[in-house]
C-alpha positions as CSV (number, residue, x, y, z in Angstrom):
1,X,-24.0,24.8,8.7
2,X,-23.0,27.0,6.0
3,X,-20.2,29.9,6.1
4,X,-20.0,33.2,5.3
5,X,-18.3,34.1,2.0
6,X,-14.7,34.2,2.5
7,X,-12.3,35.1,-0.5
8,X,-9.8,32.5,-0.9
9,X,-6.0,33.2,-2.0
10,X,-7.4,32.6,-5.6
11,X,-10.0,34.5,-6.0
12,X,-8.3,37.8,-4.4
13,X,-5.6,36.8,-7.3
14,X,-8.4,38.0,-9.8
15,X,-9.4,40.8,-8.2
16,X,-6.2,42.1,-7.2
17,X,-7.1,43.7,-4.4
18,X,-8.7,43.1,-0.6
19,X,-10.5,45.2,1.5
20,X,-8.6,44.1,4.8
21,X,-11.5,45.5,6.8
22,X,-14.3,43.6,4.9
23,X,-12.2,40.4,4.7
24,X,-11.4,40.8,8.6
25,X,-14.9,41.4,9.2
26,X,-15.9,38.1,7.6
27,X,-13.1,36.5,9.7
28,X,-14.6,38.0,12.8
29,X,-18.4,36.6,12.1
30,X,-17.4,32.9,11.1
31,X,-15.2,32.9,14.2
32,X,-18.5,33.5,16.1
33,X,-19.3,30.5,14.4
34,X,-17.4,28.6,15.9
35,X,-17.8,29.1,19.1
36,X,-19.0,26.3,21.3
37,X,-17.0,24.0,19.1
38,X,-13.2,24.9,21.2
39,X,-11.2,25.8,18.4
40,X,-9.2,28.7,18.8
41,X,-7.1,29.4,21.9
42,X,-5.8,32.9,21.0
43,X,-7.6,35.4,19.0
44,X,-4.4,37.3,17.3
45,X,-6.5,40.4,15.2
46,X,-8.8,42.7,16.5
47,X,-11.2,45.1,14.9
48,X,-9.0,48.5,15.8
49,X,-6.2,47.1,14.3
50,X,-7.5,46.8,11.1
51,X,-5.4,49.7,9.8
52,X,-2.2,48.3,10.5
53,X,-2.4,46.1,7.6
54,X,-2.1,47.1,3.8
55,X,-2.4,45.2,0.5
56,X,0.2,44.4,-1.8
57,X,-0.8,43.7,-5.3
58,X,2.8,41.8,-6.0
59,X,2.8,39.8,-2.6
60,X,0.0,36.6,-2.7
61,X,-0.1,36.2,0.6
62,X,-0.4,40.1,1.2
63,X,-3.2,41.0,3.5
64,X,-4.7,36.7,3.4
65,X,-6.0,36.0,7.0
66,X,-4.9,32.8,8.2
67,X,-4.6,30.5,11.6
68,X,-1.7,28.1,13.7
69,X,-1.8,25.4,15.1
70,X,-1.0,25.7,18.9
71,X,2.5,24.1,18.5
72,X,4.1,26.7,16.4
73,X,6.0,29.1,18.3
74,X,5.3,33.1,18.4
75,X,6.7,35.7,20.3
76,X,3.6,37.9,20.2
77,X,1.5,34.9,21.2
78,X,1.1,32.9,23.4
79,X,2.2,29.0,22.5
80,X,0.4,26.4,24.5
81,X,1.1,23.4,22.4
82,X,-2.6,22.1,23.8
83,X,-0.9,21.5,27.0
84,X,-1.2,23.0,31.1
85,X,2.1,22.7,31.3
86,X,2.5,26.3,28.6
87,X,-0.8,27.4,29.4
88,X,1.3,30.5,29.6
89,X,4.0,30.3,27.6
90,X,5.6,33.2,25.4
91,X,8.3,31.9,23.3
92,X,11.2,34.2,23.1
93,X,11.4,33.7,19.1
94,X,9.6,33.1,16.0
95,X,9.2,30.0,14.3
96,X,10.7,29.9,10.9
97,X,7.4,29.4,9.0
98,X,5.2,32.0,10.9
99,X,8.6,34.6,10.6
100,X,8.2,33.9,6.4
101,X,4.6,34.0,6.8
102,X,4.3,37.4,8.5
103,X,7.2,38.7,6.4
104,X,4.6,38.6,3.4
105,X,2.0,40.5,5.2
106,X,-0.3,37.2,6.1
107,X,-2.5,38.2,8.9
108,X,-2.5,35.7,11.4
109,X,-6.2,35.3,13.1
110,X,-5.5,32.4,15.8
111,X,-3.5,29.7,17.3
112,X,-5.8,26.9,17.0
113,X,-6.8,24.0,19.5
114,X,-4.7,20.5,19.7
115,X,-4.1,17.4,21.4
116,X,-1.4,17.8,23.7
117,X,1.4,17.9,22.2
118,X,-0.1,16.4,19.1
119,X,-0.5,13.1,20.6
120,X,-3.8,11.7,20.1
121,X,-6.2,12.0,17.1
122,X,-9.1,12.7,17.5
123,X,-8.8,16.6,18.8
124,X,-10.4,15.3,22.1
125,X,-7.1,16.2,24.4
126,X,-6.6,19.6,24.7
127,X,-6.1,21.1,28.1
128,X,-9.1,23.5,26.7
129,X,-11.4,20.9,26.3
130,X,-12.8,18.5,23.8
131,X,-12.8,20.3,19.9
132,X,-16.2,19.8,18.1
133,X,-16.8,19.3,14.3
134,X,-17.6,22.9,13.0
135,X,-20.3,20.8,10.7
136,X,-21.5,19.0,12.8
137,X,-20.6,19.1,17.1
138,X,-21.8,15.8,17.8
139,X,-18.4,14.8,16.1
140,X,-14.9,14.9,16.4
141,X,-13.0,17.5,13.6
142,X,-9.9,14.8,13.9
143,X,-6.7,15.2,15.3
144,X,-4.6,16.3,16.1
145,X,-5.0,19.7,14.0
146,X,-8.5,19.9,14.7
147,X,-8.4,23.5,15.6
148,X,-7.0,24.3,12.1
149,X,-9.2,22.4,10.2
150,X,-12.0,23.8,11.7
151,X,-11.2,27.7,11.1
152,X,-10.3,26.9,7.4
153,X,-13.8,24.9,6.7
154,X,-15.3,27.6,9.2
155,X,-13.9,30.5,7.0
156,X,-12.2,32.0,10.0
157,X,-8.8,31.4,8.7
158,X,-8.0,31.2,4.3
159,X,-5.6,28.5,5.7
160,X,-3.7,27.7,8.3
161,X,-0.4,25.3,9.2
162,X,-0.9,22.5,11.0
163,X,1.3,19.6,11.7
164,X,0.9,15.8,10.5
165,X,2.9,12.6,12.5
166,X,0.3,10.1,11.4
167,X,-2.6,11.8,9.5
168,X,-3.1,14.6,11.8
169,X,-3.6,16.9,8.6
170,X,-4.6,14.6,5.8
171,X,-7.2,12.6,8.1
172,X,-9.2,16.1,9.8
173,X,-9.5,17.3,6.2
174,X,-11.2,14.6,5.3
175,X,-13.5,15.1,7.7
176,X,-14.1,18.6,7.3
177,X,-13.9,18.8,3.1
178,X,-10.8,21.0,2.8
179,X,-7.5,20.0,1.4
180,X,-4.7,19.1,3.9
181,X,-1.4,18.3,2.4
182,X,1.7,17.1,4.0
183,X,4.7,17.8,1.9
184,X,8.1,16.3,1.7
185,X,9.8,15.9,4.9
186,X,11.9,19.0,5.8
187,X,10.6,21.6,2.7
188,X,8.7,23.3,5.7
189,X,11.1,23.9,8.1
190,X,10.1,22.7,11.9
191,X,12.4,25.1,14.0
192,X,10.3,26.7,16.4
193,X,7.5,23.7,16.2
194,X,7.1,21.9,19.3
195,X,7.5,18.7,18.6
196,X,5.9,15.2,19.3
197,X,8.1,12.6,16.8
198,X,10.8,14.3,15.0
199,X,11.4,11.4,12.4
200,X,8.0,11.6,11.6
201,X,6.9,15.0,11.9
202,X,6.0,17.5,8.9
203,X,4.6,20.6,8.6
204,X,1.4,20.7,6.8
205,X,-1.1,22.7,5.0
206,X,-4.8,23.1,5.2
207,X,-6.5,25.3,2.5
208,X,-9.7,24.7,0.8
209,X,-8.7,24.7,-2.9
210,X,-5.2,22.5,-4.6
211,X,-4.8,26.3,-5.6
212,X,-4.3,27.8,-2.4
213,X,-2.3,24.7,-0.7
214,X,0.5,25.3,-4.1
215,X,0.3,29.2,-3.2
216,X,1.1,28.9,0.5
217,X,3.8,25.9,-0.2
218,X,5.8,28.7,-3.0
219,X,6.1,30.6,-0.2
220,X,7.3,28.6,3.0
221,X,9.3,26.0,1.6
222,X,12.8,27.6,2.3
223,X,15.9,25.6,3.4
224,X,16.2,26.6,6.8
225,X,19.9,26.5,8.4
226,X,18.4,26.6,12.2
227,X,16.4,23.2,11.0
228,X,19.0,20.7,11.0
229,X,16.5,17.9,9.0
230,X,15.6,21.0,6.5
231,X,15.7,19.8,2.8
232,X,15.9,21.9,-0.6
233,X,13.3,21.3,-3.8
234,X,14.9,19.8,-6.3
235,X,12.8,21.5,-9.0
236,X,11.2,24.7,-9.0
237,X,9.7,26.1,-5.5
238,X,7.0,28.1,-7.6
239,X,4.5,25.3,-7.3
240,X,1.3,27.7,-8.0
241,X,2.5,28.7,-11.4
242,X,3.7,25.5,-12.5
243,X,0.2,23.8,-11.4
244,X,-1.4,22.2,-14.6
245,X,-3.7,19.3,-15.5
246,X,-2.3,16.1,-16.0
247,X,-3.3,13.1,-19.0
248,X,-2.6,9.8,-18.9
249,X,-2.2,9.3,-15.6
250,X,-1.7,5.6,-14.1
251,X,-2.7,5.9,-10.4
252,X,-2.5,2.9,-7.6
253,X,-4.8,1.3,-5.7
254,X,-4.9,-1.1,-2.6
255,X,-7.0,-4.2,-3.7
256,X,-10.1,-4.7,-1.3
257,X,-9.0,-1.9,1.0
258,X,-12.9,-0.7,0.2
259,X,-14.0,-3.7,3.0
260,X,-12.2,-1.5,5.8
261,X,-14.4,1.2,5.1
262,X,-17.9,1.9,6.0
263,X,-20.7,1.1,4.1
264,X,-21.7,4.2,2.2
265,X,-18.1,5.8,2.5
266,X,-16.8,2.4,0.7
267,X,-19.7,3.1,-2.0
268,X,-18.7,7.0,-2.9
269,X,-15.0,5.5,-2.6
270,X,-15.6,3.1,-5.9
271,X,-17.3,5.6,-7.6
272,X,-14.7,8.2,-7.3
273,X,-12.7,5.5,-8.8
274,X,-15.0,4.7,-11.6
275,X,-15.5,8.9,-12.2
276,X,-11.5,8.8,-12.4
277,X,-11.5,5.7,-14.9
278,X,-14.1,7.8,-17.0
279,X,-11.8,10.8,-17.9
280,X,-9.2,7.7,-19.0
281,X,-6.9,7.4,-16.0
282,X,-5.6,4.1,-15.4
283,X,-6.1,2.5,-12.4
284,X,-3.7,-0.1,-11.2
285,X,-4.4,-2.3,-8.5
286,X,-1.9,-4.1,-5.9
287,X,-2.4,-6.4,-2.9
288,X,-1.0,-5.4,0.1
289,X,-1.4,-8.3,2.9
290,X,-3.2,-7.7,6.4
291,X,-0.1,-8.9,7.9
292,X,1.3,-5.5,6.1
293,X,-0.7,-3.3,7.7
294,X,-0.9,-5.1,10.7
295,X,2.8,-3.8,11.5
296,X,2.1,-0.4,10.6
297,X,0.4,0.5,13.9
298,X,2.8,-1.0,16.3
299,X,5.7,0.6,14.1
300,X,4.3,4.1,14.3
301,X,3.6,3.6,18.2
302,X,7.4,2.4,19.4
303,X,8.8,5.2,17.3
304,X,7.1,7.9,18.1
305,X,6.2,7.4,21.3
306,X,9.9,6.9,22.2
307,X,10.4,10.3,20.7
308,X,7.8,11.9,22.2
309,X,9.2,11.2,25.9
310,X,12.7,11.7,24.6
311,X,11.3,15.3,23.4
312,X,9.5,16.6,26.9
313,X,12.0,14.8,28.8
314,X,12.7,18.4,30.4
315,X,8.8,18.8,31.5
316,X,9.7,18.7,35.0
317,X,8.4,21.7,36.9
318,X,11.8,23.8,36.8
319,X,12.3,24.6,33.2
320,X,8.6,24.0,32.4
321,X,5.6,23.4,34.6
322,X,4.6,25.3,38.3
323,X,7.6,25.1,40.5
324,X,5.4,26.7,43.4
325,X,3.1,22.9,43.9
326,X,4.5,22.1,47.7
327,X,6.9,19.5,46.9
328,X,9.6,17.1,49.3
329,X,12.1,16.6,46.9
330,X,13.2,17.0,43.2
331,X,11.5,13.3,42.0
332,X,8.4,14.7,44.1
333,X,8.4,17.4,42.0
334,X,8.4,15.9,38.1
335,X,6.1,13.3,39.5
336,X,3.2,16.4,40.6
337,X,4.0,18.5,37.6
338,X,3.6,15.4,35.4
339,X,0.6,13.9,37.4
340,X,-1.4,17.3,37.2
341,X,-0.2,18.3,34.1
342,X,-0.1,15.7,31.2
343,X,-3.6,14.2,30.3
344,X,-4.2,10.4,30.2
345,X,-3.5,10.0,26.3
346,X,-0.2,11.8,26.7
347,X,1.1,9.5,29.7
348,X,0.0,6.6,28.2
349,X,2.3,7.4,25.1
350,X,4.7,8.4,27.5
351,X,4.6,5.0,29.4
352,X,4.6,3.3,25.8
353,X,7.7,5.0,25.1
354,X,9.9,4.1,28.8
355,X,8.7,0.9,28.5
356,X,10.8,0.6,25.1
357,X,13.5,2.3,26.3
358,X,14.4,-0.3,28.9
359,X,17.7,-2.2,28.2
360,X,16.3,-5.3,27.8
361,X,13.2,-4.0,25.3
362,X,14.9,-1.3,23.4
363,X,17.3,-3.7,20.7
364,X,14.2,-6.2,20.5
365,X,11.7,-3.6,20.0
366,X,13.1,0.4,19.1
367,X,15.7,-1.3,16.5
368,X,13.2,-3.5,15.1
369,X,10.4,-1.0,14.7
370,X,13.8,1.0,13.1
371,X,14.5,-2.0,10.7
372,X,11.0,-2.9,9.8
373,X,9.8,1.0,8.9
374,X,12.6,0.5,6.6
375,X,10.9,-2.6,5.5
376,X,7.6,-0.8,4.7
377,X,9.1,2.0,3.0
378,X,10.9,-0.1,0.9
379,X,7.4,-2.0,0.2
380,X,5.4,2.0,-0.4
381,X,8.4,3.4,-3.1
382,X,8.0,-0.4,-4.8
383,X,4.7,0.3,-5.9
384,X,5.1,4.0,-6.1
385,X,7.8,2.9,-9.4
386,X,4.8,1.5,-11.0
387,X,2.3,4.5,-11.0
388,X,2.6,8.1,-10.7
389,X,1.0,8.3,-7.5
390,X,-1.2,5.9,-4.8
391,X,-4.8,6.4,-4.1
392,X,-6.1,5.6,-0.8
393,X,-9.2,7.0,1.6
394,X,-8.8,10.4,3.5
395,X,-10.3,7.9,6.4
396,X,-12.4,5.1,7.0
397,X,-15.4,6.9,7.4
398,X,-17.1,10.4,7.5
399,X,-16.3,12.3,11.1
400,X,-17.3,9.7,14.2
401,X,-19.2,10.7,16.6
402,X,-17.4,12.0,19.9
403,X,-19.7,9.2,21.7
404,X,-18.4,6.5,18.8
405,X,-14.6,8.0,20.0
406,X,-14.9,7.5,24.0
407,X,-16.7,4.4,23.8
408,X,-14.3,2.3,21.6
409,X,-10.7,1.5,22.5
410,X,-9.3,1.3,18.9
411,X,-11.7,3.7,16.4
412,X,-9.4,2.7,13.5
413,X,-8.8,0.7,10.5
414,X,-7.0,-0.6,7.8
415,X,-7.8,2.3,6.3
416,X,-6.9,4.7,8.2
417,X,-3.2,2.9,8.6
418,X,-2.2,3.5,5.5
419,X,-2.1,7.3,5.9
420,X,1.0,6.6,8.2
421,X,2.9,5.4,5.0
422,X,3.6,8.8,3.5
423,X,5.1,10.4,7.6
424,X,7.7,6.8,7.4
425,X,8.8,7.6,3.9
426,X,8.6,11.1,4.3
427,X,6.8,11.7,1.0
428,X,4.5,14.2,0.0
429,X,0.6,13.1,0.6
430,X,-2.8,15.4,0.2
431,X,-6.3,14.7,1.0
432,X,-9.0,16.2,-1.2
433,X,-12.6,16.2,-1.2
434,X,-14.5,13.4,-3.2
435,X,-18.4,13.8,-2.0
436,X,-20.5,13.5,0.9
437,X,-22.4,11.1,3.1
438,X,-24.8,11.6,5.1
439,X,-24.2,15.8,4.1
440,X,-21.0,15.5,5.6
441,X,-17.9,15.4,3.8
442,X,-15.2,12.3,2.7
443,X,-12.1,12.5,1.0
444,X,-9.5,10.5,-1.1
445,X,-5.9,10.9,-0.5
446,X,-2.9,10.6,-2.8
447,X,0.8,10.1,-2.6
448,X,4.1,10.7,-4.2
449,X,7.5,9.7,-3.8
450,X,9.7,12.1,-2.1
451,X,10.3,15.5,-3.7
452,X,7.9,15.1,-6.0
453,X,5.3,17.5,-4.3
454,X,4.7,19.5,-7.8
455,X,3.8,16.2,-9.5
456,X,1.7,15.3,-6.1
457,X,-0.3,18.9,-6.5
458,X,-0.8,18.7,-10.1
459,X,-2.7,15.1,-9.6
460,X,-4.9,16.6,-7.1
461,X,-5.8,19.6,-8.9
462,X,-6.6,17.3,-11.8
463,X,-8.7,15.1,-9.8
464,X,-10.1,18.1,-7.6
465,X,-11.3,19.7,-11.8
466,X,-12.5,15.7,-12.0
467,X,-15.1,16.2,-9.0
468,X,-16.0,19.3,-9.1
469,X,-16.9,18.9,-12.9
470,X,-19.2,15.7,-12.2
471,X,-20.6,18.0,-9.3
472,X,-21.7,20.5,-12.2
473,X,-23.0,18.1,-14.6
């Protein structure tokens, strides 16, 4: 399905100048687009309103349209989280990102479609209903910022902020060809984010150029005081200006993760690798045992799942929910707003997570998941000293089908683990676009060490010149 031309951040850099009607028109058409496929829950702009809004040569992000996911709070909008329970929810305050965001004149389009609460995956949880792959609706988009993914590759939204616990930003884009990178822990500030696993949670961004992702990231990462896990850049915060091709770069790879990958995807995988040899990078190789990976799963799962019930422990029908269901007692009531509220992928995390917060589990399984993400971040920064960043697949394959999703219990791999590395160490980690299969898009993904997220975007706007150039040969 193609889009209608949508100027990206870039591009209305060289023109210096946007005609906010056009440009809002555009927005309008590919949101037409995409209906059927569930991915926007509030439409913010309409067409009369196009005159509020005026261009400002010195501002980048003056007069861009661009989309939320449903987790971020707005006081003009409602905030749903991809959950009954705020189906009508108007948050009293801004979050801190959307508050810089408008502050530069950004015209926010929609808040976007999500599992509940950001717990799933696969975008298939949203008290809205199931989100569809803008390319393709037979398939998922990914979760759990499928709603975002889709209005950036849709051209209803230049970008949009999603959020990323596992791979929730870096997986989708994969799927959908845009970039989605996760920066640091804390340079994006989370106050006003609803969250799912706050040791684990980052703000992320979904744009479809390296370009636009450094643009955006100039802008919103601010130390915010309100945030208590907010963190300062070290180096510059102008990331877009400072973006520049890299040489001699010696970039990691997992030994035979290309077996946990499907067939064709495994094949454009190696030759991404050998295009990236070509233009003399150095590609290092290091073994990293199933065992390994094996514990990265379980790890993820007792952490955040424990979180997660920790964070919506207050979901009980009083402060949140519909305190007019006909109820006995208190108990009675948690146990109806919970029973008609939370869908099945949500209260089976939430079970996950009392289960491991019984006395006699939580030292032999919370403290040891604790201990051993240590353990594997200790493992990721080892080989990080040895290159300047790791290579791994945006996913193990190109979108699955939403059949493939509902008829398997695990739709995983290997592959798809290691994303979870960069949300344990907190480290920056963006997923690019290498080629297609099938006409549909699958990406590679690269990681830094912490705080280096300018190193992080310069790679991938070296490798994204790398692709694109043996796309035009």
């Amino acid at each position: 399905m193609k889009k209608s031309k949508i100027l990206s951040i870039h591009e209305s850099l060289k023109n210096n100048s946007i005609d906010v009607s056009n440009i809002l028109e555009t927005v309008h058409l590919n949101q037409i687009k995409l209906e059927g496929t569930n991915s926007i829950l509030t439409k913010c702009v309409i067409k009369n309103e196009y005159d509020k809004f005026h261009f400002d040569p010195n501002n980048l992000l003056s007069c861009i349209p661009y989309s939320l996911k449903d987790n971020i709070s707005t006081s003009e909008f409602i905030t749903t989280g991809g959950s009954k329970f705020l189906k009508n929810y108007l948050s009293p305050f801004d979050a801190t990102v959307y508050k810089i965001i408008k502050s530069q004149g950004a015209i926010l389009t929609s808040k976007d479609s999500l599992d509940e609460f950001g717990m799933a995956g696969t975008g298939l949880f949203c008290f809205s209903g199931e989100v569809k792959n803008f390319l393709d609706q037979s398939r998922i988009a990914g979760g759990s910022s499928s709603g975002s993914i889709n209005t950036v590759a849709s051209g209803a939204a230049v970008f949009s902020i999603g959020t990323d616990t596992g791979d929730s930003v870096r997986r989708p884009a994969s799927f959908l060809g845009v970039v989605g990178y996760k920066p640091t822990y804390g340079l994006i500030s989370r106050y006003g984010v609803l969250p799912y696993s706050p040791s684990l949670d980052h703000l992320g961004i979904i744009t479809t150029s390296v370009i636009d992702a450094a643009i955006v990231a100039s802008y919103i990462f601010k130390h915010d005081e309100k945030d208590f896990t907010s963190q300062k850049l070290n180096s510059s915060s102008d990331l877009y200006k400072n973006l520049k091709i890299q040489k001699n770069l010696v970039i990691g790879i997992i030994d035979g993760i290309e077996k946990h990958i499907a067939d064709d995807e495994s094949k454009l995988y190696l030759e991404s690798i050998e295009k990236i040899k070509r233009k003399g990078f150095k590609i290092l190789k290091f073994k990293l045992e199933d065992k390994f990976i094996d514990l990265l799963g379980p790890v993820y799962q007792t952490i955040s799942n424990i979180e997660g019930i920790s964070c919506y422990s207050n979901f009980t029908g009083i402060t949140f929910g519909d305190s007019t269901l006909d109820y006995k007692n208190y108990q009675d009531m948690i146990l109806k707003n919970r029973t008609n509220a939370f869908n099945s992928q949500v209260k089976k995390r939430f079970l996950l997570g009392a289960y491991v917060t019984q006395n006699e589990n939580f030292e032999k399984l919370f403290i040891a998941a604790k201990k051993t993400r240590r353990f594997i971040v200790n493992k990721f920064n080892e080989i990080l000293d040895n290159v300047d960043c790791l290579l791994i697949p945006g996913a193990s394959s190109i979108a699955p089908t939403i059949e493939f999703i509902k008829s398997k219990t695990k739709h995983t791999t290997y592959a798809d683990l290691l994303l979870i590395l960069a949300n344990f160490a907190g480290s920056p980690s963006i997923t690019i676009n290498c080629g297609y299969v099938k006409k549909l898009p699958f990406g590679l993904n690269f990681n830094c060490k912490q705080f280096e997220d300018q190193k992080l975007l310069n790679i991938a706007y070296t490798m994204e010149n790398v692709f694109e150039e043996d796309k035009n040969e």
